[in-house]
C-alpha positions, 0 to 999 in steps of 0.5 A, spaced: 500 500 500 502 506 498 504 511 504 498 516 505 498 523 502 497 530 506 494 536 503 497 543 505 492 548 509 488 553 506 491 560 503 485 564 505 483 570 508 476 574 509 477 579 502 477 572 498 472 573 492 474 567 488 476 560 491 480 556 487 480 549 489 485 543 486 485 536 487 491 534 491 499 536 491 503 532 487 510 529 490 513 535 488 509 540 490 509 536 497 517 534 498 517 541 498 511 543 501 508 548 496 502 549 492 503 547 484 511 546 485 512 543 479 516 547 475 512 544 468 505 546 471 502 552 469 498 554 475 503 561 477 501 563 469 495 561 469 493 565 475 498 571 472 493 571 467 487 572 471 490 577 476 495 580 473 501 580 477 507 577 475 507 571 479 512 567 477 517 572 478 515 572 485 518 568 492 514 562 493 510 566 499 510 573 496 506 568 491 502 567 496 501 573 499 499 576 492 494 571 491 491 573 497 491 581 495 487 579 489 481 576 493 483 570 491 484 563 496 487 556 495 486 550 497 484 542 495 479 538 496 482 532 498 484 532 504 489 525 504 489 519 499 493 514 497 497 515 491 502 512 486 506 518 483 502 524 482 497 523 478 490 524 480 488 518 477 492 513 481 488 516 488 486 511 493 482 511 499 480 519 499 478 523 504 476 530 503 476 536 506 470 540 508 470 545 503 462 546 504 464 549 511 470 554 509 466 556 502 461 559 508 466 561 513 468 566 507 463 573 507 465 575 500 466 569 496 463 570 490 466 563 485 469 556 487 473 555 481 476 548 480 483 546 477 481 540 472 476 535 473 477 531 478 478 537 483 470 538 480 468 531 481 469 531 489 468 539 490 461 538 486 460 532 491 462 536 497 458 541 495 451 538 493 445 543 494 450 549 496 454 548 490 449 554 487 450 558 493 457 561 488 459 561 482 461 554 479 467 555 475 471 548 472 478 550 469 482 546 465 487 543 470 494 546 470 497 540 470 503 539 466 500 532 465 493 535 461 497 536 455 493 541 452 497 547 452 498 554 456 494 557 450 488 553 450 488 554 457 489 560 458 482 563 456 478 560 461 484 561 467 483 569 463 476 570 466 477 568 473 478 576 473 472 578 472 470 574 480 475 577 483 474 585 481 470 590 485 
């Protein structure tokens, strides 16, 4: 049996307006404790995109802390699970976080956005009737091993903007 997988706490605060939700942090982003570490994932871009702040040139926490002066919050929706590697595919034995309870613990969230699709098949789960309470954005996964591109990707990643504005 493969050893089990934590996912890291949530990036929020009261301003946030967009809550963008992932699956579970693969082995990179987990041996070095941070969100979307791989440096072939594209979510840092994507999300410059969306926010319109270079964060890829940032330190990890600056990354952080700009996401967060954008009004925009991070999390999984796994909370732990077993799994080969990292690919969501692989995922054993799911525990999910209650992302029900923090979508309603935050007074100006207006959209929970989900990084691929499996993040969107838990979260919708996880949410049932209040899933329309909020926005419900499914993004394509930033991950390097959704081969679509950055260019196909971008547009939807793009319109994220327009939750976290005034």
């Amino acid at each position: 049996m493969h050893d089990r997988k934590q996912s890291f706490p949530p990036v929020v605060d009261p301003r946030v307006r967009l809550l963008v939700l992932g699956s579970l942090p693969g082995e990179r982003s987990l041996s070095e404790q941070r969100y979307y570490a791989h440096p072939q994932n594209q979510f840092w871009a994507l999300m410059a995109a969306a926010t319109g702040r270079d964060l890829p040139a940032l330190p990890y926490p600056g990354r952080l802390t700009a996401l967060l002066e954008a009004h925009v919050g991070l999390w999984d929706v796994v909370a732990s699970a077993r799994r080969q590697g990292s690919t969501d595919a692989a995922l054993q034995d799911v525990e999910r976080h209650d992302i029900a309870a923090l979508a309603e613990s935050l007074p100006e969230l207006r959209a929970i956005a989900f990084n691929g699709g499996t993040a969107l098949r838990h979260g919708l789960r996880q949410l049932g009737p209040l899933a329309t309470r909020w926005q419900v954005v499914a993004l394509p996964s930033s991950s390097p091993l959704h081969t679509i591109g950055l260019a196909a990707k971008l547009p939807a990643w793009r319109a994220l903007s327009a939750h976290i504005s005034p």
